[in-house]
C-alpha positions as CSV (number, residue, x, y, z in Angstrom):
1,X,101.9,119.6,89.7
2,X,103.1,116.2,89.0
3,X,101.9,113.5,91.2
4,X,105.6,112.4,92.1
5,X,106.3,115.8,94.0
6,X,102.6,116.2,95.6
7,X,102.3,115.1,99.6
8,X,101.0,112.2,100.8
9,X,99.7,111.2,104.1
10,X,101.1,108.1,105.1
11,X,99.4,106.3,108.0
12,X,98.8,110.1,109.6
13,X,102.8,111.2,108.6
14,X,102.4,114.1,106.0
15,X,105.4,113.5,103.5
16,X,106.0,116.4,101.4
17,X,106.3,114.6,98.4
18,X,106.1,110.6,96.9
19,X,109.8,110.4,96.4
20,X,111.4,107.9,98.9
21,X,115.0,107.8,99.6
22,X,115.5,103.8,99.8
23,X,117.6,101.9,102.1
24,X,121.0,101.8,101.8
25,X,124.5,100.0,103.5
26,X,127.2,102.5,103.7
27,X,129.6,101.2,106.5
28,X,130.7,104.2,108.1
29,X,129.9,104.2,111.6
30,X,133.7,103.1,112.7
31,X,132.2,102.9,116.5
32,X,128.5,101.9,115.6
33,X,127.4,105.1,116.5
34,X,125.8,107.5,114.3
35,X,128.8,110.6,114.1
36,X,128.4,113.7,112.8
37,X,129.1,112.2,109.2
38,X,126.4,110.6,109.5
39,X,124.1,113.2,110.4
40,X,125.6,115.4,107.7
41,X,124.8,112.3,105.0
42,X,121.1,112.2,105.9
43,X,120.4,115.8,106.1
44,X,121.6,116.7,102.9
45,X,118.9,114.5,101.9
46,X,116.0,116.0,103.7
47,X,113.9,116.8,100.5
48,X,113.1,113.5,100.1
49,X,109.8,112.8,101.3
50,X,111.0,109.8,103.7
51,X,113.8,108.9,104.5
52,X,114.3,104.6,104.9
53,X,117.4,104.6,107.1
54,X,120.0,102.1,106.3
55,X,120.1,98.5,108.1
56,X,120.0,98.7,111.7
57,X,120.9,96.3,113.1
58,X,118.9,95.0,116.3
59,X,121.5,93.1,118.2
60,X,125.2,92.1,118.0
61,X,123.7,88.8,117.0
62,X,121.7,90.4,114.2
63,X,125.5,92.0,112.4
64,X,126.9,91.0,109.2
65,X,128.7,94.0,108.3
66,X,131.2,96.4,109.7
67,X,130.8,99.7,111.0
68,X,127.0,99.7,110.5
69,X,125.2,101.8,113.2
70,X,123.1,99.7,115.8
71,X,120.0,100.2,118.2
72,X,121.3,97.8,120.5
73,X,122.9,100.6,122.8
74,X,122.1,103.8,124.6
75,X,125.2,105.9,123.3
76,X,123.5,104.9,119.2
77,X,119.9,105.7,120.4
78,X,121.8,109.0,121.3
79,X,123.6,109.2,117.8
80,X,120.7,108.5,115.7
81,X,119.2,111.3,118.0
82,X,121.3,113.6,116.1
83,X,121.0,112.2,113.2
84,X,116.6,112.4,113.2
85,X,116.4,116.3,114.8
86,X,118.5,117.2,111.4
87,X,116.1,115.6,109.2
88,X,113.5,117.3,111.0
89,X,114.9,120.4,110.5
90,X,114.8,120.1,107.0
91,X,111.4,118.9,107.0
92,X,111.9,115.7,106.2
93,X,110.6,112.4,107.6
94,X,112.6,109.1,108.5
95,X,112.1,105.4,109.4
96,X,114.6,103.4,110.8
97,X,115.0,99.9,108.7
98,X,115.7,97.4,111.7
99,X,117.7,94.3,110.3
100,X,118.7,91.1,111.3
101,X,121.0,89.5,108.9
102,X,120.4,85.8,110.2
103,X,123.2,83.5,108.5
104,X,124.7,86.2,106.2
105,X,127.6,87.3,109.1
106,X,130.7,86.0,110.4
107,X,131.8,84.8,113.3
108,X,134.4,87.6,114.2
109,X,131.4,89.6,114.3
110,X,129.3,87.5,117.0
111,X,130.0,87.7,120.4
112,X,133.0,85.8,121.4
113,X,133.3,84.5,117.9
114,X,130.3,82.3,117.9
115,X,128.7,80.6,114.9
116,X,125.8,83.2,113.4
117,X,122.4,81.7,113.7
118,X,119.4,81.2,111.2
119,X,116.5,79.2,110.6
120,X,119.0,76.5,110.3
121,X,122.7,75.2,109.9
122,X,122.9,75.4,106.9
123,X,125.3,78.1,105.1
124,X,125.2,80.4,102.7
125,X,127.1,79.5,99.7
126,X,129.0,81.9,97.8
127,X,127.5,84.8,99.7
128,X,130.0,87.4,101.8
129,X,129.4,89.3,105.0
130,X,131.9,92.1,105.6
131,X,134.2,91.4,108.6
132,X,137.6,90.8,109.5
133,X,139.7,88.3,107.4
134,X,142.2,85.9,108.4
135,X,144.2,88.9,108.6
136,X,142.0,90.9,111.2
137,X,141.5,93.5,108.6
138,X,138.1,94.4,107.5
139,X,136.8,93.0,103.9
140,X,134.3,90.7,102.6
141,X,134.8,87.4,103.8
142,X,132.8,84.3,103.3
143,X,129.5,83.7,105.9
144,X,130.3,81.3,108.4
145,X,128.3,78.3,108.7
146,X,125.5,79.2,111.5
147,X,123.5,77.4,113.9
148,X,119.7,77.2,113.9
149,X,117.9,79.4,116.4
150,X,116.0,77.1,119.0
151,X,112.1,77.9,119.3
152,X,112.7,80.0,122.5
153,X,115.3,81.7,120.8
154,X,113.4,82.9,118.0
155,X,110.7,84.6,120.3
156,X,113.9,86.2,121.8
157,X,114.9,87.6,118.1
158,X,111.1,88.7,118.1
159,X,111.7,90.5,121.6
160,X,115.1,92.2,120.0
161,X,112.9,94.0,116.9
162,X,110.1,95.3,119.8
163,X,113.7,97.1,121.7
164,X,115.2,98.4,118.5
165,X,111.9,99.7,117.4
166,X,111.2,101.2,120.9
167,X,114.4,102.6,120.7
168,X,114.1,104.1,117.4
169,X,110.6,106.0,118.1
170,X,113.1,106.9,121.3
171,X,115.3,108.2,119.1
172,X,113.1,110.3,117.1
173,X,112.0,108.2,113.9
174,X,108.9,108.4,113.1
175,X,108.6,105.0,112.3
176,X,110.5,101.7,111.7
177,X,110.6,99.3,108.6
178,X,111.0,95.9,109.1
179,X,113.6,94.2,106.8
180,X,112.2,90.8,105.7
181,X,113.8,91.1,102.2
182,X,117.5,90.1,100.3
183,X,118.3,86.8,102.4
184,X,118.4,88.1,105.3
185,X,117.1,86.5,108.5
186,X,113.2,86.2,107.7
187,X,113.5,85.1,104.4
188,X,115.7,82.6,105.8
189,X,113.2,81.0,107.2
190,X,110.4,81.7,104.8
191,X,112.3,79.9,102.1
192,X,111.8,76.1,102.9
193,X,115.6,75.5,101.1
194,X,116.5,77.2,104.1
195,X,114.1,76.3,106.4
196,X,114.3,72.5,107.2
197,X,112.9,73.3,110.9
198,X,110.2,70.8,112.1
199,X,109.1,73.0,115.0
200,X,106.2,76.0,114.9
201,X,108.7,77.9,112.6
202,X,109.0,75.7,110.0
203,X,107.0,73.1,107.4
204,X,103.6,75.1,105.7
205,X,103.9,78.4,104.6
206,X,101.7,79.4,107.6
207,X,104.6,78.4,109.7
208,X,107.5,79.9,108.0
209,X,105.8,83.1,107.5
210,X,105.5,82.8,111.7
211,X,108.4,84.8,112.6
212,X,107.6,87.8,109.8
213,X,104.4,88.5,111.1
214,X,104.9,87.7,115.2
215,X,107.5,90.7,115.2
216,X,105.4,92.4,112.8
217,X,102.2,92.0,115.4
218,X,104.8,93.0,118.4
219,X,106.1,95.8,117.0
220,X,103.3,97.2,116.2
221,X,101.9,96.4,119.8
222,X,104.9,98.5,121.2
223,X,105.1,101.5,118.8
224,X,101.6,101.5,116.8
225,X,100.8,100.1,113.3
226,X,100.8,103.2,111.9
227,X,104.5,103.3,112.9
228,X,105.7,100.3,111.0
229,X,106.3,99.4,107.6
230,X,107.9,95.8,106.0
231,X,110.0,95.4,103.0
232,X,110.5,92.2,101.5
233,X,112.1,91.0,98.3
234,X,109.4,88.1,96.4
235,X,111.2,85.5,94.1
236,X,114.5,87.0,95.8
237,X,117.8,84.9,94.9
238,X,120.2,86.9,97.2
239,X,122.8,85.6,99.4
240,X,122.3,81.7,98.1
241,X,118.1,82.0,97.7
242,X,116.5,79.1,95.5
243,X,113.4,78.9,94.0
244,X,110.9,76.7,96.0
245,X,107.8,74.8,94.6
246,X,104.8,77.2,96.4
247,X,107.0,80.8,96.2
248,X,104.1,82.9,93.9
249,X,101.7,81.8,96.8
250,X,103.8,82.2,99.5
251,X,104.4,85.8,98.7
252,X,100.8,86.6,98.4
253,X,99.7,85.2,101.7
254,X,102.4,87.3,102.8
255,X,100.2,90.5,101.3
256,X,97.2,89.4,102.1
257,X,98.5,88.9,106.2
258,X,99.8,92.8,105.6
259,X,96.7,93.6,104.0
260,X,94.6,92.3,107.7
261,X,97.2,94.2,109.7
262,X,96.6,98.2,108.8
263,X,100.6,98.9,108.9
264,X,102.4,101.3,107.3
265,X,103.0,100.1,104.3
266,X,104.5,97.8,102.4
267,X,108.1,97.8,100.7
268,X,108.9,96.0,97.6
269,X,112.2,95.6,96.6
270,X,112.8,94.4,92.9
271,X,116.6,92.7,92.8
272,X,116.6,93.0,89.1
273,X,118.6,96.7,89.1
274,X,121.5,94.8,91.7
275,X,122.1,91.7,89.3
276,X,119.8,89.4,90.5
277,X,116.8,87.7,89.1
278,X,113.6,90.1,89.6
279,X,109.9,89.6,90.4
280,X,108.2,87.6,87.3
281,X,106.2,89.7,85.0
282,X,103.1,90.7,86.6
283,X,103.7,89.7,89.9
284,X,103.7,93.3,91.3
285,X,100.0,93.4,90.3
286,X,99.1,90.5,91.6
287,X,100.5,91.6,95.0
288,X,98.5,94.8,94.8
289,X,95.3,92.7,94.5
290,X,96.0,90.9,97.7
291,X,97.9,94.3,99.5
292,X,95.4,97.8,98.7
293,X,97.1,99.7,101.8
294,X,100.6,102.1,101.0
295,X,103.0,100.2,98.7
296,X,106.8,101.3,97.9
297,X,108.8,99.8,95.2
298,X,112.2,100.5,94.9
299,X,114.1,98.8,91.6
300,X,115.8,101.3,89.2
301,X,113.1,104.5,88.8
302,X,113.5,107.2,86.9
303,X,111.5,110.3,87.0
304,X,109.5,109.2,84.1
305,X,109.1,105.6,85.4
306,X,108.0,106.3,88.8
307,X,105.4,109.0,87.7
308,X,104.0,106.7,85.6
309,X,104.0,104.0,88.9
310,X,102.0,106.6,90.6
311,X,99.3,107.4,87.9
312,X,98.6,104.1,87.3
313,X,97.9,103.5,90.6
314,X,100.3,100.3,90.8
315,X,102.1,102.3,94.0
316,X,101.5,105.5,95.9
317,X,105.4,106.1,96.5
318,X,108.5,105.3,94.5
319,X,111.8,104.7,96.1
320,X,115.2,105.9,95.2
321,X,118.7,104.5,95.9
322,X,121.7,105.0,94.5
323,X,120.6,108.4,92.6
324,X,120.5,109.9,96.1
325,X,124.1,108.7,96.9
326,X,125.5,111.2,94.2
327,X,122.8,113.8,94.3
328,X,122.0,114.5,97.2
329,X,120.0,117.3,96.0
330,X,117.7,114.2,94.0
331,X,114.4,115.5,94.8
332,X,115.1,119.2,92.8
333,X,117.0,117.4,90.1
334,X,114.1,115.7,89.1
335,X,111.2,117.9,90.0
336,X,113.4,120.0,87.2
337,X,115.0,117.6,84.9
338,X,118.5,118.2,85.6
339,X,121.5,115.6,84.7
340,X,121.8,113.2,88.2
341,X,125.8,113.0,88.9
342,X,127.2,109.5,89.0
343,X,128.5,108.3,91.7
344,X,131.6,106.7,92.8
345,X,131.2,102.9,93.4
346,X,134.4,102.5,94.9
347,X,133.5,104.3,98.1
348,X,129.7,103.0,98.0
349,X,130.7,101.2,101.6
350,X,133.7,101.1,104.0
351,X,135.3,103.7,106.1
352,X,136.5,106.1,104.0
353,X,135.3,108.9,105.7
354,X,133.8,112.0,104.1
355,X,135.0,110.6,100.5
356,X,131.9,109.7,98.3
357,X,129.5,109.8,101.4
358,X,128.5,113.3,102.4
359,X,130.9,115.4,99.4
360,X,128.7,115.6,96.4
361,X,127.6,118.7,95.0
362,X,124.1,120.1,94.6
363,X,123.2,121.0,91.1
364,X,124.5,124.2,90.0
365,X,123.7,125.9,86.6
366,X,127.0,127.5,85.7
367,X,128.5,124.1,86.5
């Protein structure tokens, strides 16, 4: 049997094979409450070993998109209730990706239309959030300019992930990833362009890596290490990113913190497949040397490419994303070799319903 489609016991979760079905934004949780679309969407694609959820986000502070299902309420722990028994039923496994976009939102997305906050006021430039326009119809529209997050705020954001991820085990994940990756709020303030704080949070890279691994410790306080993963992005450029003067080492204290703590695993995601720079050549082994616990990459696999990932030892699971939008049948496809479909980017995200989300076709021969 090839190694991609063997199981694998990840921190005491049997997964019935190494293919991962990566995290993905589809905006269409009109309400913010996993429907019965939703539910459809995931268990059609059960066979995937585990299942990262899309961004979910923590608070109403932690938004930057429309229609994006939460853990901030009782009626979504009850949606994404639905949503985990399916997946179950299948035999699948799922985490729940808990998210804070930080500065990347918009203000008619905050409560009362308040600035979004970050690590610092400073904006990001040229980077879009999906909200309402001048118009008050939904689109991407240009992130505000936020506020920084005082100290005692930020343990608060630390305090929101240990309620989401309490919620999600409440809902019936069987774990949670932690999204420190693509700009988002804790990269915000692990980047020192971004970061300009002079408090406990900001200066050496001991500092800005504070926030990553305080909620990373709470969580797994709450919910159990074995329960929580973290994906993060190195040498990421999205959503207004720079390069900084001490990034290579920055990112491999990062593994070797992970490495002390016994989680999960560890999620890598290469930007290089979604237009944007990628890790530098080599990087991802240099990374493994500091990180020897479960590692995911995600960054344009193909059957061949991730088998050879696995036998090489450079991860122990390969993650999937837009193949599985368009074959949700993915697993089979490639344990087989059949052609993947392509799917339609036009209804990738938004609220278009059943259109491009849960309406492709398994494989059929006579087809």
């Amino acid at each position: 049997m090839s190694i991609l489609f063997s199981p694998y016991t990840l921190a005491g979760t049997q997964l019935k094979n190494r293919v991962v079905m990566a995290p993905m934004t589809r905006a269409r949780a009109v309400t913010t409450v996993p429907d019965e679309l939703t539910e459809r969407y995931y268990r059609q694609r059960a066979s995937a070993g585990l299942i990262i959820s899309e961004g979910v986000p923590v608070s109403l502070q932690g938004r930057g998109y429309l229609f994006n299902p939460g853990l901030y309420t009782q009626a979504q722990v009850d949606g994404w209730k639905t949503v985990t028994a399916a997946v179950h039923a299948e035999g699948g496994r799922i985490f729940a990706q808990l998210w804070h976009v930080g500065r990347v939102s918009h203000t008619t997305l905050q409560a009362e239309g308040e600035a979004p906050v970050s690590a610092s006021g400073k904006q990001a430039a040229h980077s879009m959030a999906y909200a309402y326009d001048e118009h008050g119809q939904p689109g991407p529209v240009q992130a505000s300019v936020p506020r920084a997050l005082t100290t005692a705020e930020v343990k608060g954001v630390v305090a929101d992930f240990v309620l989401a991820a309490r919620r999600a085990i409440e809902a019936g994940f069987d774990g949670v990833e932690i999204h420190g990756a693509n700009g988002y709020l804790f990269e915000q303030f692990i980047n020192p362009t971004v970061n300009d704080r002079t408090d406990e949070y900001g200066g050496s890279i001991e500092n800005r890596l504070r926030l990553l691994l305080e909620t990373v410790d709470a969580v797994a306080a709450a919910i159990g290490r074995g329960k929580v993963g973290v994906r993060i992005s190195p040498f990421g450029r999205l959503f207004d990113m720079a390069a900084f003067e001490d990034e290579a080492e920055t990112w491999v204290q990062v593994a070797k913190a992970l490495q002390q703590r016994d989680i999960a695993y560890v999620h890598l995601s290469d930007q290089l497949t979604i237009g944007a720079e990628g890790m530098p050549e080599g990087f991802a082994r240099t990374f493994r040397a500091s990180y020897q616990g479960t590692l995911i990459a995600a960054g344009g696999f193909a059957r061949d490419s991730a088998q050879r990932a696995l036998e090489t030892g450079e991860l122990d699971l390969t993650a999937f994303g837009r193949p599985f939008i368009a074959n949700p049948d993915l697993v089979e496809r490639l344990r087989n070799d059949w052609p993947l479909a392509t799917p339609d980017r036009a209804t990738f995200y938004g609220n278009s319903g059943a259109k491009g989300y849960v309406d492709y076709p398994v494989y059929s021969a006579a087809e």
